[in-house]
matplotlib code that plots the C-alpha trace (Angstrom):
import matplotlib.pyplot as plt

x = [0.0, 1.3, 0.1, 1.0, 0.7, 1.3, 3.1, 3.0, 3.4, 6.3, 8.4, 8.0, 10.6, 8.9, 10.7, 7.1, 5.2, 2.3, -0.9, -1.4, -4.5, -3.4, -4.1, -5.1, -1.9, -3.6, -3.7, 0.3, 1.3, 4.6, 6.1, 5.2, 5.8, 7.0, 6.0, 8.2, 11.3, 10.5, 11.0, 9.8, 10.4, 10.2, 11.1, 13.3, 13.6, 17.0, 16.9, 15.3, 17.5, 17.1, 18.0, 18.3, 19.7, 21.3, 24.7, 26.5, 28.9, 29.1, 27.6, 23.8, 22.4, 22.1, 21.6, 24.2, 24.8, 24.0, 23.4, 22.6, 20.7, 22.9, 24.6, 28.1, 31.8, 33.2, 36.4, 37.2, 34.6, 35.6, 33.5, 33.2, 31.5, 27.5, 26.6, 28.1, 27.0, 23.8, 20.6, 18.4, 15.7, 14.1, 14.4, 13.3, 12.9, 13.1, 11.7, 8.4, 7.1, 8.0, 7.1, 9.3, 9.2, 10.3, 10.8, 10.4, 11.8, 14.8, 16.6, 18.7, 17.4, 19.3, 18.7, 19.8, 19.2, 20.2, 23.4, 22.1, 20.1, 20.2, 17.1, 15.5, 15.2, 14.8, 14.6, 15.4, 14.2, 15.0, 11.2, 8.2, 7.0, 7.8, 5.3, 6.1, 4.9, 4.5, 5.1, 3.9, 4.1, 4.3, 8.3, 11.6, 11.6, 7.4, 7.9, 11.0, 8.6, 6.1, 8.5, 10.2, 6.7, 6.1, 9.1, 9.0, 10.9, 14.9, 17.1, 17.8, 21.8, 22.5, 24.2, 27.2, 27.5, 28.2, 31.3, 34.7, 35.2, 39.0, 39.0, 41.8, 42.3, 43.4, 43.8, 45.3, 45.4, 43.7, 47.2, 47.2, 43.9, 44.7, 47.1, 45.3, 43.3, 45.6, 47.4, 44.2, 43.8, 47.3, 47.1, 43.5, 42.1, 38.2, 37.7, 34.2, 34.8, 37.4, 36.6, 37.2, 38.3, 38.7, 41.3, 39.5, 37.9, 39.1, 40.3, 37.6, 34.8, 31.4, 30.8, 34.1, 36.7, 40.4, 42.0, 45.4, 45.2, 41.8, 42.0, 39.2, 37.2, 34.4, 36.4, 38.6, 35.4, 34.3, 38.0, 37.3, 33.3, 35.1, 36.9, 33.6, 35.2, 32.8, 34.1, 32.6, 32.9, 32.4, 30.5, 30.5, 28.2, 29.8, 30.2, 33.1, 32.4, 34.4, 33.3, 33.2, 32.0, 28.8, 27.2, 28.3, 27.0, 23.8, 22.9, 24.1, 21.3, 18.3, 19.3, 19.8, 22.1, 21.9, 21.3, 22.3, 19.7, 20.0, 20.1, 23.5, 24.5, 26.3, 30.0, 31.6, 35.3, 35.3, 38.2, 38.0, 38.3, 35.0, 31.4, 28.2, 26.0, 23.0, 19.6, 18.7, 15.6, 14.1, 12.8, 14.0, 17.4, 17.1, 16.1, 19.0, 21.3, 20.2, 20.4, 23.8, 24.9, 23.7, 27.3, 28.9, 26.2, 26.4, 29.8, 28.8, 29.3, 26.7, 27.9, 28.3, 29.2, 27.8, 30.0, 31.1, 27.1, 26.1, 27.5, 30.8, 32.3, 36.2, 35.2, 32.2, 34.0, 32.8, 34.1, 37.5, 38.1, 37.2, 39.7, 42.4, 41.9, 41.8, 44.4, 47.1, 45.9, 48.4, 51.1, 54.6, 52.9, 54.3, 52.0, 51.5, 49.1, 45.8, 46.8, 48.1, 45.0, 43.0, 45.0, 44.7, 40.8, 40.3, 41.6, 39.9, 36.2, 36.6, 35.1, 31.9, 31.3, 27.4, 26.7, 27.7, 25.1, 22.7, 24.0, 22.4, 18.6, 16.8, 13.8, 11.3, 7.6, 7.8, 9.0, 12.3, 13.7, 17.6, 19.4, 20.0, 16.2, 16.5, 20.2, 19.9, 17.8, 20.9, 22.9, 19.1, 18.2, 21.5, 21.0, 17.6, 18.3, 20.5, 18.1, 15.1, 17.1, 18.4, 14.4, 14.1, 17.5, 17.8, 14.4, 14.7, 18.3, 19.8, 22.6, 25.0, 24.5, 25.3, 26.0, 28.0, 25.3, 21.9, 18.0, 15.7, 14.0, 17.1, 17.4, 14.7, 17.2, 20.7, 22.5, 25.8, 29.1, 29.9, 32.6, 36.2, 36.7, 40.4, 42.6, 41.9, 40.5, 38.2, 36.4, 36.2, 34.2, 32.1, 31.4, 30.6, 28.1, 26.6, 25.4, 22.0, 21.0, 21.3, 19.2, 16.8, 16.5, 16.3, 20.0, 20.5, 23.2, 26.0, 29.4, 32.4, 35.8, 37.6, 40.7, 39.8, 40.2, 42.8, 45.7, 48.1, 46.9, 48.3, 47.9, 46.4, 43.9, 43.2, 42.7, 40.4, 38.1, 37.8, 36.5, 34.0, 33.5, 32.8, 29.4, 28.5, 26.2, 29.2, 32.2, 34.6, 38.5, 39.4, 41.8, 43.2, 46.0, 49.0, 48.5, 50.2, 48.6, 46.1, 45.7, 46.0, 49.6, 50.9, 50.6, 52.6, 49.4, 47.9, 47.3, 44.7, 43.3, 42.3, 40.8, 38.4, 37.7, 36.4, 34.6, 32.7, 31.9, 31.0, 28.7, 27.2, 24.5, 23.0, 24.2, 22.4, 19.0, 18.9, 19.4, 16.7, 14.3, 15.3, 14.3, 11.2, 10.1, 11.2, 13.4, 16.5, 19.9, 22.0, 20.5, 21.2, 21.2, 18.4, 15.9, 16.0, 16.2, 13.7, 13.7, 17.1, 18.8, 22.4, 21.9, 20.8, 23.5, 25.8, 26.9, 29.8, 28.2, 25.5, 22.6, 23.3, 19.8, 17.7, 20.0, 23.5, 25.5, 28.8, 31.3, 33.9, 37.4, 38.3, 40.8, 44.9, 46.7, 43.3, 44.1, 40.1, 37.3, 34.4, 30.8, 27.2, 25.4, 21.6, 20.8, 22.8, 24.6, 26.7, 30.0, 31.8, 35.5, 36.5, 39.9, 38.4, 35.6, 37.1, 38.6, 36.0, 35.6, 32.3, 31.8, 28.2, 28.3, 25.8, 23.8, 25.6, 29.6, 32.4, 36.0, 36.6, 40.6, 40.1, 43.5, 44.4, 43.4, 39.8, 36.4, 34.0, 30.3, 27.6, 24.7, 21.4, 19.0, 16.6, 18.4, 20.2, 23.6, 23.4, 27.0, 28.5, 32.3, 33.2, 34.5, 36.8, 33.6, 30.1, 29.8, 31.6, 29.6, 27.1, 23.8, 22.2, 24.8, 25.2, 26.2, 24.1, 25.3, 22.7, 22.4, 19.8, 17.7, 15.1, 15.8, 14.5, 14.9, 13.3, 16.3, 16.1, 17.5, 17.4, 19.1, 21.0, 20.8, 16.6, 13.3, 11.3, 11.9, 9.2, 8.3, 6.8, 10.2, 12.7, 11.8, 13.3, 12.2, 15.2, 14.2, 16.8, 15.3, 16.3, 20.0, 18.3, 18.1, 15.0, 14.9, 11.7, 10.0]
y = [0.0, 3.6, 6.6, 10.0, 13.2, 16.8, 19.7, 22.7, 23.7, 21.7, 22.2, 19.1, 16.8, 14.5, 11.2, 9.7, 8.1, 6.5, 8.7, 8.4, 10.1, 12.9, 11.5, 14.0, 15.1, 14.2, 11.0, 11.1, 7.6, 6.6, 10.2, 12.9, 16.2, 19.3, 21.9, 25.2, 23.3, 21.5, 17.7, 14.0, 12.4, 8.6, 6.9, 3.5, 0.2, -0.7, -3.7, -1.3, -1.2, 1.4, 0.7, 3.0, 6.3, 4.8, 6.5, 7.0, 5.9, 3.3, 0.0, -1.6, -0.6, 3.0, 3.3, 5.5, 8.0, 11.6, 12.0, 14.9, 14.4, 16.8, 16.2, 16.3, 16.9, 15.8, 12.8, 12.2, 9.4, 9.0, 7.7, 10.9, 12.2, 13.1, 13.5, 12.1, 12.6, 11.1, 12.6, 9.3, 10.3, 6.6, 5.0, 1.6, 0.8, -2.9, -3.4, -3.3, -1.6, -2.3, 0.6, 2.9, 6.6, 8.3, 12.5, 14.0, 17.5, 18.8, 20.7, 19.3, 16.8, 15.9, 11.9, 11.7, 8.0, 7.2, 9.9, 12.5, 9.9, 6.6, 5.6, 8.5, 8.9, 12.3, 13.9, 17.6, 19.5, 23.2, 24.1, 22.2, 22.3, 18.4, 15.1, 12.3, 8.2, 6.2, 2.6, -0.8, -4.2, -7.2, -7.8, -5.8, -6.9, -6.2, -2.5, -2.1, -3.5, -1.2, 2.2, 1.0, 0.9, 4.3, 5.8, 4.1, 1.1, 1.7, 2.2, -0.8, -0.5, -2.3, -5.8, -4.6, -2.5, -5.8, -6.5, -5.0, -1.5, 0.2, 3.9, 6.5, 9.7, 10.4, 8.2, 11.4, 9.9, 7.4, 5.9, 5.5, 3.9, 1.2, 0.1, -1.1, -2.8, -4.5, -5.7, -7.3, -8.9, -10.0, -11.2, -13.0, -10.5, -9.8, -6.1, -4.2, -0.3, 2.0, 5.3, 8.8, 11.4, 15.1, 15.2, 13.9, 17.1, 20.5, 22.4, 20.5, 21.8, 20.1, 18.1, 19.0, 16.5, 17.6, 17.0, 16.6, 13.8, 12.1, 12.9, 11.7, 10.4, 9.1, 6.7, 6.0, 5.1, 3.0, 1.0, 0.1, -0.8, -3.6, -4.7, -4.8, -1.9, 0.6, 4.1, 6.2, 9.9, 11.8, 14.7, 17.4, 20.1, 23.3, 24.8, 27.0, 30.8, 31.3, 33.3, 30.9, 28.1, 27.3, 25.3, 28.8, 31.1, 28.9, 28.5, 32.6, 33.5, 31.6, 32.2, 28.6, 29.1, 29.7, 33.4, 35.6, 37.6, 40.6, 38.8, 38.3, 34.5, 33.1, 32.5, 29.6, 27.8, 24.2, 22.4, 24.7, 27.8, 30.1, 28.3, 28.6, 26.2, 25.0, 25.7, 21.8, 22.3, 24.8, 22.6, 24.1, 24.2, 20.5, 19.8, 22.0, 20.4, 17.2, 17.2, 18.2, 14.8, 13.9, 15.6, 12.4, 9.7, 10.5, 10.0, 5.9, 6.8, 5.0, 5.4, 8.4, 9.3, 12.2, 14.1, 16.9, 17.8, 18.3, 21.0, 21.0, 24.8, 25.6, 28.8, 31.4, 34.9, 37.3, 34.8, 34.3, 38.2, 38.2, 35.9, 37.3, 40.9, 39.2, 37.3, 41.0, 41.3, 38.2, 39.9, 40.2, 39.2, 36.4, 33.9, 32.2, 29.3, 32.0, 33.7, 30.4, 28.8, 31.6, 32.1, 28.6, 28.8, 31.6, 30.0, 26.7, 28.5, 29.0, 25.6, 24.3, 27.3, 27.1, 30.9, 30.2, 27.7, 30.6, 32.7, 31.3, 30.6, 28.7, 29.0, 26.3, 25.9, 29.9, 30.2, 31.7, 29.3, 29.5, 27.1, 25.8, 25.0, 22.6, 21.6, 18.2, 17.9, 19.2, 16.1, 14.0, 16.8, 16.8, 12.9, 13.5, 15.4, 13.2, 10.3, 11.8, 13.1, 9.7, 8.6, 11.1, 10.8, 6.6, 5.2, 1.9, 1.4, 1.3, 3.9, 3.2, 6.3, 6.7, 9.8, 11.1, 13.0, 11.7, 11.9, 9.7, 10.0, 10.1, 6.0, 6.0, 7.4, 6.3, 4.5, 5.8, 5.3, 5.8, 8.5, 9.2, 6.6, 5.7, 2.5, 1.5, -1.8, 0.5, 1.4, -1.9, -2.6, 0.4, -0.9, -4.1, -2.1, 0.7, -1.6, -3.4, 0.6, 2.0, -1.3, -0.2, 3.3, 1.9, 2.7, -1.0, -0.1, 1.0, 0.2, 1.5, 2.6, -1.1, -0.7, 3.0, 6.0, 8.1, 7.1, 3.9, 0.2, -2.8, -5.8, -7.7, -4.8, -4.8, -9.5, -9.0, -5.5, -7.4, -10.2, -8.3, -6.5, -9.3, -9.5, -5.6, -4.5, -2.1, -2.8, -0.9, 0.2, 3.8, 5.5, 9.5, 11.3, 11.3, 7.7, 4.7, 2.9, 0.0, -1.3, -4.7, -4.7, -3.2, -6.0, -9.5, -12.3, -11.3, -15.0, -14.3, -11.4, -13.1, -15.9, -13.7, -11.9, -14.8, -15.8, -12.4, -13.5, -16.9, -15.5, -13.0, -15.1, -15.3, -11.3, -10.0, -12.2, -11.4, -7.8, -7.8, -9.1, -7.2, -4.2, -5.3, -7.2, -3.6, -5.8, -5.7, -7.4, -7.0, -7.8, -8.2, -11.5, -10.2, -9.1, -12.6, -14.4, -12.1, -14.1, -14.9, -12.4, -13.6, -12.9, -9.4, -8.6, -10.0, -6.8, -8.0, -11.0, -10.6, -12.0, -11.8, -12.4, -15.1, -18.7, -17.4, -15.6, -14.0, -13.3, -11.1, -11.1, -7.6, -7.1, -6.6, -9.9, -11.8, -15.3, -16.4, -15.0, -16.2, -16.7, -17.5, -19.4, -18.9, -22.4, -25.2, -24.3, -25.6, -23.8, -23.2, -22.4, -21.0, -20.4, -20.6, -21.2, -24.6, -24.8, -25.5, -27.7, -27.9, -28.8, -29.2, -26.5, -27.0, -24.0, -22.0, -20.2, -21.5, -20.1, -20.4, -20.2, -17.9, -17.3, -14.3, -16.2, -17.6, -17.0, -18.4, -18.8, -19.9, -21.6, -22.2, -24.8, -25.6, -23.3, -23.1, -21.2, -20.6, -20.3, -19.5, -20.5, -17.5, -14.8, -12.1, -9.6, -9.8, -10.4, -13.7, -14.9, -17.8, -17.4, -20.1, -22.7, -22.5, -25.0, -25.4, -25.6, -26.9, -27.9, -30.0, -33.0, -30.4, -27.2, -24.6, -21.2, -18.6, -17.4, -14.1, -13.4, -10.6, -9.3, -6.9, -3.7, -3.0, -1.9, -4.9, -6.0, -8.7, -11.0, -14.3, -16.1, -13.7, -15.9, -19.9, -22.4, -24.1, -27.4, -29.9, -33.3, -36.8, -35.8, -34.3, -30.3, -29.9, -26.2, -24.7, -21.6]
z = [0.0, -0.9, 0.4, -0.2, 1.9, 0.7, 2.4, 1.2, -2.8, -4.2, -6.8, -9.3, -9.5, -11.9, -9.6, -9.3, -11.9, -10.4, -9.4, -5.8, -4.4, -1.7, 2.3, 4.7, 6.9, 9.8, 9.0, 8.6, 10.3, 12.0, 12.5, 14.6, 12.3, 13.7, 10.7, 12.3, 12.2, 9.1, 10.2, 11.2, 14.3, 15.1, 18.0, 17.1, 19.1, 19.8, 17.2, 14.1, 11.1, 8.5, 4.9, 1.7, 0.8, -2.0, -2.7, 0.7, 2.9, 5.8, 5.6, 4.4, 7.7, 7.8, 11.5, 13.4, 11.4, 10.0, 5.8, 4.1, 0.6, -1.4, -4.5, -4.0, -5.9, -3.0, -4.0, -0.3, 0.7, 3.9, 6.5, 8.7, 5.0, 4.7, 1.4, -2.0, -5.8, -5.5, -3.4, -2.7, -0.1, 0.1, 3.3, 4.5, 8.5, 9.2, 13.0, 15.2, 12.2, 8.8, 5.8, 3.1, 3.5, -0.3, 0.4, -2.8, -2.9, -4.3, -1.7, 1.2, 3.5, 6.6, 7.9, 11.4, 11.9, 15.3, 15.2, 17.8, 19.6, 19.0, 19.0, 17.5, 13.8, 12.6, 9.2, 8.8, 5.2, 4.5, 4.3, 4.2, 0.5, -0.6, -0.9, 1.4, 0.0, 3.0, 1.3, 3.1, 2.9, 4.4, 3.5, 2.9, -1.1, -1.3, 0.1, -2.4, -5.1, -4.6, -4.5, -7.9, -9.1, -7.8, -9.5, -13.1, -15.0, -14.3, -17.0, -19.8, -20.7, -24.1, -23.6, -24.7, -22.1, -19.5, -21.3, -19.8, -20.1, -20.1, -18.9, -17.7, -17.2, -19.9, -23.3, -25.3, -28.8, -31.3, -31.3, -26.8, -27.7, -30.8, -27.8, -25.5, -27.9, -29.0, -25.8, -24.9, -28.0, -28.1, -24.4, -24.5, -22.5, -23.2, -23.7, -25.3, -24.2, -24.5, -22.1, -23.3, -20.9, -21.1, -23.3, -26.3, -26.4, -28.6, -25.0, -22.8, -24.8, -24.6, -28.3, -30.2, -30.8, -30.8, -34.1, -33.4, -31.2, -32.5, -37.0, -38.4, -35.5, -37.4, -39.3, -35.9, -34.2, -37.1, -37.4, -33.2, -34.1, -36.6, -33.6, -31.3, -29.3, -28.4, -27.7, -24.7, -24.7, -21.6, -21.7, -18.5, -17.0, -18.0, -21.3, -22.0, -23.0, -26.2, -29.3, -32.3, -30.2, -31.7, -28.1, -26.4, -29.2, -29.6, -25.4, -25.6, -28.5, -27.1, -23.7, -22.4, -19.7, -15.9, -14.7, -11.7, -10.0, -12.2, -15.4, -16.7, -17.7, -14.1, -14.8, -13.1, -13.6, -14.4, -16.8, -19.5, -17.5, -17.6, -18.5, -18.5, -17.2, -19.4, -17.6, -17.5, -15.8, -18.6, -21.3, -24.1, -22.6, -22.0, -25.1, -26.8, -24.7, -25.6, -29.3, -29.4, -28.5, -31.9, -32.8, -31.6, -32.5, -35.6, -35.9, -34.7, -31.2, -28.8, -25.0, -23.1, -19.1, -17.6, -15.6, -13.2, -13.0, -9.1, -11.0, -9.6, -9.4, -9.3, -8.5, -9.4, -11.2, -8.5, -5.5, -7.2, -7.5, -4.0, -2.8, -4.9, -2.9, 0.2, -0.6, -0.4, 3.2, 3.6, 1.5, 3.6, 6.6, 9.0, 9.0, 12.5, 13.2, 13.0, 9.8, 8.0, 8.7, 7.8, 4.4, 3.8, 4.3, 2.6, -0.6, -0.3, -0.2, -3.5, -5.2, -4.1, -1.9, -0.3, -1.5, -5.0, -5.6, -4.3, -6.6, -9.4, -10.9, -13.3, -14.8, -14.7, -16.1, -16.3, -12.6, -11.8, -8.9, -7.1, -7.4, -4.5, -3.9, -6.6, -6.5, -6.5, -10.2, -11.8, -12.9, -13.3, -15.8, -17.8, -18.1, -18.9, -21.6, -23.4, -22.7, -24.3, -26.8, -27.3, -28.2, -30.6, -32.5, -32.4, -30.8, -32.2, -30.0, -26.5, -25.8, -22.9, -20.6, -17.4, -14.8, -11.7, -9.8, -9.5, -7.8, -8.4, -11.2, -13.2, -13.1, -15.5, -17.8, -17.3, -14.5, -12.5, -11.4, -8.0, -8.4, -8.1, -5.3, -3.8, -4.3, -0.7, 0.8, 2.7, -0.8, -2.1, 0.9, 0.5, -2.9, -2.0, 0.8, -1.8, -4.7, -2.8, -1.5, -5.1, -6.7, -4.1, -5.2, -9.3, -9.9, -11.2, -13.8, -11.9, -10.4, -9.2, -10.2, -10.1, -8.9, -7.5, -9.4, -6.9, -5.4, -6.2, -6.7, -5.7, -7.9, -4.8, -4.3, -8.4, -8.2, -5.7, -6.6, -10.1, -8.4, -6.9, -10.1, -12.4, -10.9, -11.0, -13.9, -15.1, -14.5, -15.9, -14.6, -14.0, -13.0, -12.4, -14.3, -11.6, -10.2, -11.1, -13.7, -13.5, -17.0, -16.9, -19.0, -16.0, -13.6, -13.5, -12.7, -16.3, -16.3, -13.4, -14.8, -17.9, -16.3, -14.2, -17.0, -18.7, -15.9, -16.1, -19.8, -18.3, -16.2, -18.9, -19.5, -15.9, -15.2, -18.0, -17.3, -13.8, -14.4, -16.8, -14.7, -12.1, -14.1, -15.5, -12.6, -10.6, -8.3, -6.8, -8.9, -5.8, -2.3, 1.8, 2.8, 4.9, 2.2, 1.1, 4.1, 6.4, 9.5, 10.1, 12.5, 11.6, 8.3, 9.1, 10.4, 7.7, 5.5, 3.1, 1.6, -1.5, -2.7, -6.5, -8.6, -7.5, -7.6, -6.2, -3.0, -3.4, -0.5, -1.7, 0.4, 0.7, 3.4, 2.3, 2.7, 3.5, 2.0, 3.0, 5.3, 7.4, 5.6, 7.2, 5.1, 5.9, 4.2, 2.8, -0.5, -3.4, -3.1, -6.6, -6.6, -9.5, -11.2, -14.5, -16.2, -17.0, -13.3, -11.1, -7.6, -5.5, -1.8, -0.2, 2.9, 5.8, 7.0, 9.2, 9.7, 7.6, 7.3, 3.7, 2.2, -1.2, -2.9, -5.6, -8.6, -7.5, -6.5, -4.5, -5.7, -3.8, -5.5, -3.7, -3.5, -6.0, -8.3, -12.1, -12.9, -16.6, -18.0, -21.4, -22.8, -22.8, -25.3, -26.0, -26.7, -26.3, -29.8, -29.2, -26.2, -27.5, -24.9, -26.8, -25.9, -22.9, -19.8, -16.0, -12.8, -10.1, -7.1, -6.0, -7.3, -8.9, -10.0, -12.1, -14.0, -15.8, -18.7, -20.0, -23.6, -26.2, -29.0, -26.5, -28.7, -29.6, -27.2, -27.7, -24.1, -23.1, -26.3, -25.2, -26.9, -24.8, -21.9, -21.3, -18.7, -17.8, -16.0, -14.3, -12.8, -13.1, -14.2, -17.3, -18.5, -20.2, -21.6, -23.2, -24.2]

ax = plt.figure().add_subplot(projection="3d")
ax.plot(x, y, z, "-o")
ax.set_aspect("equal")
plt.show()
């Protein structure tokens, strides 16, 4: 049951696609609702648990801790952080009572589960102009069922897209490009995308390709495509302010960009220097900006990544000249501990200052509206754009598209990365933490950096993040200008790398089925143990082991030097140990706590009862992966499945022969349609 309750006028988001009848607010159950300080109170049990909030830090559990719903170009996710790129106001409380809250509104939202009090949940909004869905049902998964219904059908990547991607900051030429190609042709190692960063672009400018280092992209695009290499562009927020620059001139002469109170276009400093920012909650704007990526499709380009759009802001022009007469206050002066500090803040207010996002408005259904009333729409809108755009320019086909900042809304659209993580253990735990809380908010595309994207990887860090990876929707390696590199030619167990690889190619068939139903079923790809297993209290507890799709559990090792860990198994399972597709052993586990050895060059899959692995041999592409002939792994003396298959690439999702019946009993497969 979902039931909606209005406060004051709200500014429409556009998250929600179901038509809920309005309930009277004094009917408003659960909370008590203090309307002067704008919040909710609840009073928790010791034993409540509170799930959701998508992208943020700490573990599945959200309880204990203060988040702030505020899109964020923040690269330090520590844990003592409150807010990250995303702004995911859906929360689940698992306890006496049992229902979803979803907050729609676009400003900040502070979540104070447990952090001031510990058994006091409180939610804090800057006014009181949103619409709150109160979301019941009998289980965890039901009440997660009924938001995804709520908000609309998540995002349908092509299949391609599930292949391995390489990315780094930055692949300056065609020629940097052809070689990585080739070393993972050379070397056996399956590869479908090659990333584009910044530098691709003419001087960081927004749908312009730089000439010297790319000639001729069209045809460069089209010798990868014969390769079944798929090139990915990024694209960012901000678009540079230089006469002759036909986006600037054409945003300039319609008046498509971002204003300040008295008019004027709002300056702002991102990586080409001084930008505008494209009004992406205007509709013409959005729509302008979203036809210009028909620069690059049709030049054969079919993948994009959305980027640098909370917006990030180096600095606004009037804060910068600010600083910089401040700044000869400190001129000759001897800096002790007070004027240091103070010289060193005064500099760093500069990017992301508060004031700046106040100091800028959009215009929206014919209502001028700051920004920072509706900060967190930005990066949904700029993804929006290109996704609608998409519909109108290529209907027929499925173009990769994915973003850094998000609200929900936006996962009807694209999917997301989760930023520009470190190369620490602590983030491949985070990782492992984040992926059930975004498939609960309809981000089920997604992944992380692999590897990290700051800092220096180890190769033992790099074995076992991929092995984590392989079972992500997106996987893809990234990694920053300045830090050691992480391609896989830099590291001595290539041998291992290319046998998880092909296990993620193995596994293809089963990753991409699950995550298909997922979406159309509006389900969850990645889960707690606990949403599956409701009753058991272990398993609730249990934070770094997931459900993955219906039929299998993963436990990823993610601690430097670890050569195994402990698991719970909530029921008795088939253990696979992998070193290959072609290397595999099984032991029967009992219900309960195992210590399990896991070495560099394996993983360790655990199928359930009753239930059907589909595999595939492998490939070096997804154009080479067979999902017709395909092998089973079961467990059990009956077990069945429900196979998803497409072609990968069109819209006609659900056909009757898209779905297979795969049947094991008597020591016999039986598969039908």
């Amino acid at each position: 049951m979902i039931r909606k309750y209005v406060f004051g006028k709200m500014i429409e988001t556009e998250a929600v696609v179901l038509q809920i009848q309005d309930e009277q607010l004094s009917q408003f159950p659960f909370f008590s609702t203090d309307e002067k300080s704008f919040s909710l109170k609840l009073e928790m049990s010791d034993n409540d648990k509170v799930y959701g909030l998508g992208e943020a830090v700490r573990g599945i559990n959200k309880r204990g801790w203060l988040y702030k719903s505020k899109c964020s170009d923040d690269p330090s996710h520590t844990e003592d952080k409150n807010s990250l790129y995303g702004a995911h106001n859906f929360i689940l409380l698992d306890g006496e009572v049992k229902f979803g809250l979803f907050i729609d509104y676009p400003g900040m939202i502070t979540f104070d589960v447990g952090y001031s009090s510990y058994r006091e949940l409180k939610i804090t909004l800057e006014d009181f102009n949103c619409e709150i869905y109160v979301i019941e049902g009998e289980s965890k998964l039901q009440i997660v069922k009924e938001f995804r219904r709520l908000i609309g059908t998540s995002y349908i990547a092509p299949r391609w897209a599930f292949g391995y991607g390489q990315s780094r900051w930055s692949y300056m030429n065609a020629d940097e490009v052809r070689a990585i190609v080739s070393f993972h042709k050379e070397n056996q190692l399956p590869l479908d995308s090659v990333y584009l960063d910044i530098d691709y672009m003419e001087r960081y400018k927004d749908f312009t390709i730089n000439q010297d280092a790319f000639p001729d992209f069209q045809e460069f695009v089209h010798e990868m495509k014969e390769q079944n290499i798929h090139l990915i562009p990024i694209i960012d927020a901000g678009v540079k302010i230089e006469d002759g620059y036909d986006i600037y001139e054409e945003g300039i002469r319609h008046d498509y960009f971002c204003k300040k109170e008295n008019g004027e276009p709002f300056v702002a400093g991102v990586w080409p220097g001084r930008v505008h920012f494209p009004d992406m909650l205007h509709k013409d704007a959005r729509k302008w900006f979203g036809r210009s990526y028909h620069f690059l499709l049709e030049k054969g380009i079919d993948g994009f990544w959305n980027d640098m759009n909370e917006p990030a802001i180096f600095y606004s022009e009037e804060r910068l000249q600010q600083v910089f007469l401040q700044i000869q206050n400190y001129s000759n002066q001897n800096l002790d501990i007070q004027s240091f500090f103070s010289f060193k803040n005064l500099v760093e207010t500069i990017n992301n200052n508060p004031e700046d996002y106040k100091a800028f408005f959009h215009e929206m259904n014919g209502e001028r509206i700051r920004h920072d009333q509706v900060h967190n729409l930005y990066g949904y809108m700029m993804t929006r754009a290109a996704g609608e755009a998409f519909l109108e320019l290529q209907p027929e086909k499925r173009i990769l598209l994915f973003s850094r900042a998000s609200y929900i809304g936006m996962h009807r659209y694209g999917g997301i990365w989760t930023g520009d993580n470190m190369s620490w253990w602590s983030h491949l735990k985070l990782n492992i933490q984040m992926m059930p809380s975004l498939n609960m908010c309809g981000f089920l595309y997604s992944g992380a950096d692999i590897g990290g994207f700051g800092g220096n990887v180890t190769e033992d860090l790099m074995l076992r993040w991929l092995a984590f990876g392989i079972f992500t929707p997106l996987l893809r390696n990234h990694s920053a200008m300045g830090t050691r590199k992480q391609e896989l030619s830099e590291f001595e167990k290539l041998p291992v790398f290319r046998n998880l690889l092909q296990i993620r190619y193995g596994l293809l068939p089963y990753i991409y089925s699950e995550y298909m139903k997922s979406v159309l079923n509006h389900e969850m790809y990645m889960l707690p143990l606990s949403f599956v297993y409701e009753h058991d209290e272990r398993a609730a507890q249990v934070e770094d082991q997931l459900m993955i799709g219906e039929s299998i559990m993963i436990a990823p090792v993610y601690e430097q030097n670890a050569r195994g860990r402990y698991v719970y198994l909530p029921e008795t399972m088939k253990l696979i140990r992998m070193k290959s597709l072609l290397d595999k052993q099984y032991q029967v586990l009992e219900q309960g706590v195992h210590y399990l050895e896991c070495e560099l060059d394996e993983i360790l899959i655990f199928l359930r009862p009753g239930k059907i692995l589909p595999l595939s041999k492998g490939g070096m592409n997804m154009e080479e992966v067979d999902f017709n002939d395909l092998s089973f792994e079961v467990f059990g003396d009956r077990a069945y499945y429900k196979l998803y298959q497409d072609d990968g690439i069109s819209k006609q999702y659900q056909a009757k022969e898209e779905w297979k019946n795969i049947v094991y009993e008597n020591a016999v497969i039986i598969t039908e349609k």
